[in-house]
C-alpha positions in Angstrom: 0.0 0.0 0.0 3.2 2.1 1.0 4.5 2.0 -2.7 1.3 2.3 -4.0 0.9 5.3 -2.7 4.1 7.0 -3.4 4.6 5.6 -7.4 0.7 7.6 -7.5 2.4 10.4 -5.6 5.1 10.9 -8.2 3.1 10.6 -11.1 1.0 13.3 -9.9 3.7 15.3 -9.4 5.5 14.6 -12.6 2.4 15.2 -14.7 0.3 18.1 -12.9 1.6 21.4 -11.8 0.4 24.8 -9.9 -3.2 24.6 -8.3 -4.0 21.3 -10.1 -0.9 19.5 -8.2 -2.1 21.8 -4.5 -5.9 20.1 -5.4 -4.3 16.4 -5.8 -2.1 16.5 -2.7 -4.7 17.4 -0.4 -6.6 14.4 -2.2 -3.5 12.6 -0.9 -3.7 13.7 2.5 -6.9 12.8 2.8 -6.0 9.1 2.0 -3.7 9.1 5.3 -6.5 8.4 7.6 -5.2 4.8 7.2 -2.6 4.1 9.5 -1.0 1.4 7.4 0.0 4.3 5.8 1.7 6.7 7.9 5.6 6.5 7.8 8.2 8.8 7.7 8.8 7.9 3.9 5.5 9.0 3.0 5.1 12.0 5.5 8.1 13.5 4.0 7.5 13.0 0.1 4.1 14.8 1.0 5.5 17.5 2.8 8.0 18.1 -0.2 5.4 17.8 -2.6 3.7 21.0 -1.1 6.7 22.8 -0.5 7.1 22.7 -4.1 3.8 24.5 -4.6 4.3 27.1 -1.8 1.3 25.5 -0.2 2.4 25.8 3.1 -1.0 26.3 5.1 -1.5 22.5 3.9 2.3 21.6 5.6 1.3 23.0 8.9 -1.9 21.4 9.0 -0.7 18.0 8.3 2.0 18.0 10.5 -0.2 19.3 13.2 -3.0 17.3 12.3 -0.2 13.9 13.1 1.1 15.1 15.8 -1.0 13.1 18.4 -0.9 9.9 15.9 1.1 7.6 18.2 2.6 6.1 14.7 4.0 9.7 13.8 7.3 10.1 14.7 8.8 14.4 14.4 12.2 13.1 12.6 14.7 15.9 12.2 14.0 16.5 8.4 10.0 16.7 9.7 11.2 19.2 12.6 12.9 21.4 9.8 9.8 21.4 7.6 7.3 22.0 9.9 9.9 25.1 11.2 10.3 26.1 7.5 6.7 25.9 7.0 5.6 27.9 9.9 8.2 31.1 8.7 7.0 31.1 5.3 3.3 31.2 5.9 4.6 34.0 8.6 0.9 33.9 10.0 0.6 36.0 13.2 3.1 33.8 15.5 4.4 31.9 13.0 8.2 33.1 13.0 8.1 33.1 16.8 6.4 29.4 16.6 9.4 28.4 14.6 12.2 30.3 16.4 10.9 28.0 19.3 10.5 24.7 17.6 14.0 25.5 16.4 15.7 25.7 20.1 13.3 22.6 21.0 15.5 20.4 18.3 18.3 21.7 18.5 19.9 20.9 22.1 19.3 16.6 21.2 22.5 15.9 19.2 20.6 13.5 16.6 18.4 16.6 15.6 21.0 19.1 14.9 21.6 20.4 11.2 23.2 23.1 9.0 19.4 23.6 7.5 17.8 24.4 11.3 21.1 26.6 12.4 20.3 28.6 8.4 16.4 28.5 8.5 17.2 30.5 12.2 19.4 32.9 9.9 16.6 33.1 7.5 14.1 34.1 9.8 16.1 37.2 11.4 17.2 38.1 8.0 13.9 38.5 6.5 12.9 40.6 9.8 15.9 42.7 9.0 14.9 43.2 5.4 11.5 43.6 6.6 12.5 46.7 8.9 14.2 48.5 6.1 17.4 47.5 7.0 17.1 49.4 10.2 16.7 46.3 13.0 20.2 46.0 13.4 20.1 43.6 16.3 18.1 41.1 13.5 21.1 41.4 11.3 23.4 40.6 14.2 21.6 37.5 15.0 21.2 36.6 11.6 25.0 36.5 10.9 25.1 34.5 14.2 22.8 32.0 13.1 24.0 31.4 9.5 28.0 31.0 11.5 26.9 28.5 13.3 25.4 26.4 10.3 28.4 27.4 8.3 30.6 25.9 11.1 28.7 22.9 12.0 29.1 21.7 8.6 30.3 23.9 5.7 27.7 24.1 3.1 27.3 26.5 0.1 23.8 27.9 1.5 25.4 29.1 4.8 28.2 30.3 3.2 26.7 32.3 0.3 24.2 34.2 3.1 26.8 34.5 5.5 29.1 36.1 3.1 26.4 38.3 2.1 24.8 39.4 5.6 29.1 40.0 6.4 29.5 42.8 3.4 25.9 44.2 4.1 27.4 44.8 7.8 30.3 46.4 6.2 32.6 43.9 5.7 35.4 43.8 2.5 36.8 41.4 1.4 40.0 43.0 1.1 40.7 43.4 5.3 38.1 40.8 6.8 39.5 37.4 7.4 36.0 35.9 8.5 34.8 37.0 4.9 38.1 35.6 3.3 37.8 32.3 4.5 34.1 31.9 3.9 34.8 32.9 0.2 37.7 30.5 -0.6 35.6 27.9 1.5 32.5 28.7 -1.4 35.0 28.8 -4.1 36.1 25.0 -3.2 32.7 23.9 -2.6 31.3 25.0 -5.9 34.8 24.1 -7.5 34.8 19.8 -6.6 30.7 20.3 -8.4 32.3 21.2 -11.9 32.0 23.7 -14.8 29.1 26.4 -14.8 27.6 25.2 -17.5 27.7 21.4 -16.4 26.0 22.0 -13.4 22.0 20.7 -13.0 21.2 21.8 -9.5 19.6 25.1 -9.4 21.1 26.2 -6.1 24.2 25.4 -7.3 24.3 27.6 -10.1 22.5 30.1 -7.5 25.0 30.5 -6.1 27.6 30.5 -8.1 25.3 33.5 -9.4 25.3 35.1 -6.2 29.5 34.6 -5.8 29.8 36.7 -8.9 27.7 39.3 -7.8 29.2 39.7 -4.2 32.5 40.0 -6.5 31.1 42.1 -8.6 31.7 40.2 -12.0 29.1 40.6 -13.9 30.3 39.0 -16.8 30.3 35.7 -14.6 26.7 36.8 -13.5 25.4 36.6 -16.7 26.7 33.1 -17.2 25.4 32.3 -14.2 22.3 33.8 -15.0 21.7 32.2 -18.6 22.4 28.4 -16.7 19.6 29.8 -14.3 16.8 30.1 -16.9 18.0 26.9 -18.8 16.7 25.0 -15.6 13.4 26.6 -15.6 12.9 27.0 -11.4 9.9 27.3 -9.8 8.9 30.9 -8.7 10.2 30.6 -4.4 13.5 29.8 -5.8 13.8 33.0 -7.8 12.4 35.2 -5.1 14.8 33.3 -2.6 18.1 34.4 -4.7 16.6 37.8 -6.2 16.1 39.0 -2.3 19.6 38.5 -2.0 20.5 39.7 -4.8 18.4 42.9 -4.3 19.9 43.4 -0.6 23.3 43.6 -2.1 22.4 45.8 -5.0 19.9 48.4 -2.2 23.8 48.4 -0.1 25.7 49.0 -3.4 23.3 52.1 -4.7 25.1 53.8 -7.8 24.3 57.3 -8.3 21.6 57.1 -10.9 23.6 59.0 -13.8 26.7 56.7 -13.0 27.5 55.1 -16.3 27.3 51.5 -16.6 29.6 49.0 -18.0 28.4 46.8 -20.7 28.4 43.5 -18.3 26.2 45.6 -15.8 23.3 46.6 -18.2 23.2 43.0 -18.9 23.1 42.0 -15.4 20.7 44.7 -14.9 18.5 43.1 -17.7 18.6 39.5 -16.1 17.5 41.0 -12.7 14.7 42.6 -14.2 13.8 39.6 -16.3 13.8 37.2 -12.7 12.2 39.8 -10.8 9.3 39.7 -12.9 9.1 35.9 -13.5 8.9 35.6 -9.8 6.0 37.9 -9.2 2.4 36.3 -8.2 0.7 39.0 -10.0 2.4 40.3 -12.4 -0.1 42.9 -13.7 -1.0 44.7 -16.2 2.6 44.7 -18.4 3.6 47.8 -20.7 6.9 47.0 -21.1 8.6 43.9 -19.9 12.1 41.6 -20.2 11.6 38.0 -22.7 14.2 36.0 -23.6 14.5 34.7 -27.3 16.1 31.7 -28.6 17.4 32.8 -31.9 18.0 30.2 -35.0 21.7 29.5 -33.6 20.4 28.5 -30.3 21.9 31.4 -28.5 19.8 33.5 -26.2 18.9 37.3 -26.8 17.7 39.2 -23.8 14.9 41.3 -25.3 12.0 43.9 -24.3 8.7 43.3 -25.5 6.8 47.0 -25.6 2.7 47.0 -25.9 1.8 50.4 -27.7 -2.0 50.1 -26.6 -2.8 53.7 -28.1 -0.3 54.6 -30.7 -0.4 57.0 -33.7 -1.0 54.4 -35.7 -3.0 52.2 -33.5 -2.4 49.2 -31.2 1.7 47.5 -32.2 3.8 45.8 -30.3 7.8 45.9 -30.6 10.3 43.5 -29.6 14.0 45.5 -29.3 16.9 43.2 -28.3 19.5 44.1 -26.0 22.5 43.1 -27.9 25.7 42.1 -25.9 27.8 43.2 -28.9 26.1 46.6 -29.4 27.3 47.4 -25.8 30.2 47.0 -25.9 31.1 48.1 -29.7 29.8 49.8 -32.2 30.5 46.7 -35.2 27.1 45.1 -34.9 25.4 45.3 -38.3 22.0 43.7 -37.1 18.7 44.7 -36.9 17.5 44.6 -33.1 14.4 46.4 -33.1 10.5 45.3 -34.7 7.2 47.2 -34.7 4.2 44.4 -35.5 0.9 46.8 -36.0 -1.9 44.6 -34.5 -3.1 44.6 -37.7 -0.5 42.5 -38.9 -0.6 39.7 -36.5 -2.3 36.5 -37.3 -2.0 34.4 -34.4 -0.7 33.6 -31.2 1.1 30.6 -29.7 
């Protein structure tokens, strides 16, 4: 019955998506009034099935809903999610709720973990973002937090907020040994994974997106970028790496007629194009970053404009930001289009 359930769980989840998936897990849930059926196995896949859909209400009801089922057992990994759930949903209590479930775990030995000690970090960082910027004492204990994951057990997600929340603080990397050593410990980390563009894990390529930008090479970033949208990740983990990404740019502030490299205009375009693909709702669009695959398989960041009231009635133009035409002025290509409504025949 146990592998029943989970080869029917992962077909759902490999054919359905968005609210259609969120309708069929709670359809799932529902089916674990069986107790044949509850085990950490299943508990688990279930509870990552709804992370994946930001359903989170559904992960704190569950869990709660087992907790005086004397076959459920809180594991460590259910401890973290049930703590992750509770500070995403960030109902009234919630972060608090988690904060405490967190210091509950973490004293027993077999429940301790880099991902409790960072989703700690994460929770004083958002109320520090939250505050705009001005709850110091949240940034402290973020920092403190995110350490004490990074040295448990070096891992690239510690690092890569650590080093971040560290130059935010006012940290450089040129006189701060703490930031030093977290930076050569990311660059080995990502290193033993391989090449940019042979990595498959979004949070690897994350962060190596993130590393460039703390660096400030944007070239890199762009690379990093590219692999990004290649993988096609879901919306949270766009919004996860842009709010970082964002923090660092809101500390970094250029003057607004400061003139930009070529490699920064690009970098510029890509956070505009995630910024947008992460929204809920997006709106009502004027103007707004695509990416097209052109006939040699390259990408071409692009700007899709809607005239809805032009001189010569409703258009739409496509102008590409060319890489080439930043930098120098030997580009011979046409980069901009004007499509009268008129003139378009279909849609796909």
């Amino acid at each position: 019955m146990k592998e029943k359930f989970l080869n029917e769980l992962r077909k759902a989840r490999d054919s359905l998506t968005g609210e259609e998936l969120a309708k069929a897990l709670n359809e799932f849930r529902k089916k674990l009034t069986n107790p044949s059926l509850i085990s950490s196995d299943i508990i688990h896949n279930l509870l990552v099935s709804f992370r994946e859909v930001q359903d989170y209400n559904s992960m704190v009801a569950f869990i709660e809903e087992l907790q005086d089922n004397e076959n459920f057992q809180f594991t460590p990994l259910i401890q973290y999610l049930y703590a992750f759930a509770l500070s995403r949903r960030n109902a009234l209590g919630d972060r608090e709720k988690a904060l405490k479930r967190i210091h509950q775990a973490l004293p027993y030995e077999e429940n301790c973990s880099p991902d409790l000690f960072c989703l700690a970090g994460r929770i004083y960082k958002d109320l520090f973002i939250e505050s705009n910027y001005q709850d110091k004492n949240s940034l402290e204990q973020a920092i403190i937090w995110y350490r004490k994951g990074f040295d448990y057990q070096p891992n690239e997600y510690a690092a890569i907020n650590l080093a971040t929340l560290l130059v935010i603080k006012g940290d450089d990397l040129n006189n701060s040994p703490e930031l030093q050593n977290v930076a050569s410990v990311l660059n080995i980390l990502i290193g033993r994974k391989g090449s940019l563009k042979t990595l498959a894990d979004y949070w690897d390529v994350a962060t190596f997106f993130e590393i460039s930008v703390l660096a400030e090479n944007y070239a890199k970033a762009c690379e990093a970028a590219e692999c990004m949208f290649n993988l096609k990740p879901p919306g949270w983990y766009l919004k996860s790496t842009i709010r970082n990404i964002c923090l660092i740019n809101d500390f970094r502030r250029k003057p607004e007629d400061a003139r930009l490299s070529a490699e920064e205009q690009h970098f510029q375009f890509w956070m505009e194009f995630f910024i947008e693909a992460a929204k809920d709702d997006p709106g009502h669009m004027i103007r707004f970053p695509v990416i097209i695959l052109e006939i040699d398989k390259s990408t071409m960041p692009s700007y899709v404009t809607i005239n809805l009231d032009d001189q010569d009635g409703k258009s739409l133009q496509i102008s590409n930001l060319c890489r080439l035409c930043l930098s120098s002025d030997s580009c011979k290509r046409p980069h901009k289009w004007l499509f009268p409504s008129s003139k378009i025949r279909g849609l796909r």
